[in-house]
N, C-alpha and C positions, 0 to 999 in steps of 0.2 A: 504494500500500500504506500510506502515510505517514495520507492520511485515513482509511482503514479503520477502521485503529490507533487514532486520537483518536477517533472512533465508539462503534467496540467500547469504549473505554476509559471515554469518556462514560454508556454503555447502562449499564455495572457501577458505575462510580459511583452513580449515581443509586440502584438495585438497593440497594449496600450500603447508600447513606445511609438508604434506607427500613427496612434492616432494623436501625436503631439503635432505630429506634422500634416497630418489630414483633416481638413475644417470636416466641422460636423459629427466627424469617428469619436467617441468615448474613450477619454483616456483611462480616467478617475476609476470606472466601475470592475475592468480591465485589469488596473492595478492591483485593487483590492480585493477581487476576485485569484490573484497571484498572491496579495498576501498572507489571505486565509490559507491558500494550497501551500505556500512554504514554512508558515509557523504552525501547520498542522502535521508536518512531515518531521521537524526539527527542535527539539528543546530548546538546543544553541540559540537558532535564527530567533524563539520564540521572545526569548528573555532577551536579547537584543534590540529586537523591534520596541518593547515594553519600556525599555530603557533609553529611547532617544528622545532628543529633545524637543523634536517635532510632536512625536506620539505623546507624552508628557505633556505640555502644550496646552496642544489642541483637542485630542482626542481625552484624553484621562480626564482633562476638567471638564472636559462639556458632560460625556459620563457623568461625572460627579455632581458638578454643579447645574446640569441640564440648561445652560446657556452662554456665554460668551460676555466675556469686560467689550465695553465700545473699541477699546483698545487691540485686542484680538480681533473684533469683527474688520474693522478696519485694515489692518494686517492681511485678513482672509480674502479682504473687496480689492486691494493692492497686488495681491499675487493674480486675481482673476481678471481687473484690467489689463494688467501687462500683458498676457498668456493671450485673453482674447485678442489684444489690441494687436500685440504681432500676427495674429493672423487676417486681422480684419486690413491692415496694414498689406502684406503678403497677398491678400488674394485679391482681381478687380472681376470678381462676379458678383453682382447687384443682390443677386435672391441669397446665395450665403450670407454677403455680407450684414441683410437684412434680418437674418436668421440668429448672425450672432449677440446684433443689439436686442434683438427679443428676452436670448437666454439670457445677456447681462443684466437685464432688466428686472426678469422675472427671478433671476437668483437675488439679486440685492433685496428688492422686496420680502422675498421669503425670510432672508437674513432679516430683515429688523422687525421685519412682521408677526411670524413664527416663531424664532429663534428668541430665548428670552436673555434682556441684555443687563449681565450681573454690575454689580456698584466694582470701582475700582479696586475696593479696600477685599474682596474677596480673593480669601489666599488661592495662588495658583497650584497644582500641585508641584 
């Protein structure tokens, strides 16, 4: 099962990496879809991931605290302009490029909307 795991996990990476550079391809689900299959396959990998300071972050505290300092969101809306914006930048097709201001849009909203936004003084983990 252990090499399935690193398989599968390899197949989605790959998948993701291709959609950094392909408008509209899903990186994110791709990714995390590899990262279930490699820290299910690996103890090592598992407590490594758990241990970074990204996963720490962003993931452990949103777990925890079920939402985000303004401070973080911000951070999260910063990685997601650049990432679109180079693409939006890179391609001159009209209906993608109208596609990607959608999801910018509709992800920001989600973000302040849904997302519930913690006071600064809450400890991060």
């Amino acid at each position: 099962m252990k090499y399935l795991l690193i398989t599968i996990g390899i197949i989605f990476t790959i998948i993701g990496f291709v959609g950094v550079v392909l408008p509209l391809l899903p990186t994110t689900p791709f990714l995390l879809v590899a990262v279930i299959c490699f820290s299910n396959s690996s103890e090592k990998f598992k407590n490594w991931l758990v241990n970074t300071k990204v996963y720490i972050n962003f993931v452990e505290s949103f777990k925890k605290n079920r939402g985000y300092t303004l401070k973080n969101k911000f951070k999260l809306l910063l990685s997601l302009y650049i990432v679109v914006g180079f693409s939006f930048y890179m391609l001159d097709h009209f209906i993608i490029r109208i596609g990607l201001v959608v999801m910018v849009i509709l992800q920001t909203i989600v973000l302040f909307t849904f997302v519930r936004t913690l006071p600064e003084t809450t400890k991060e983990i």
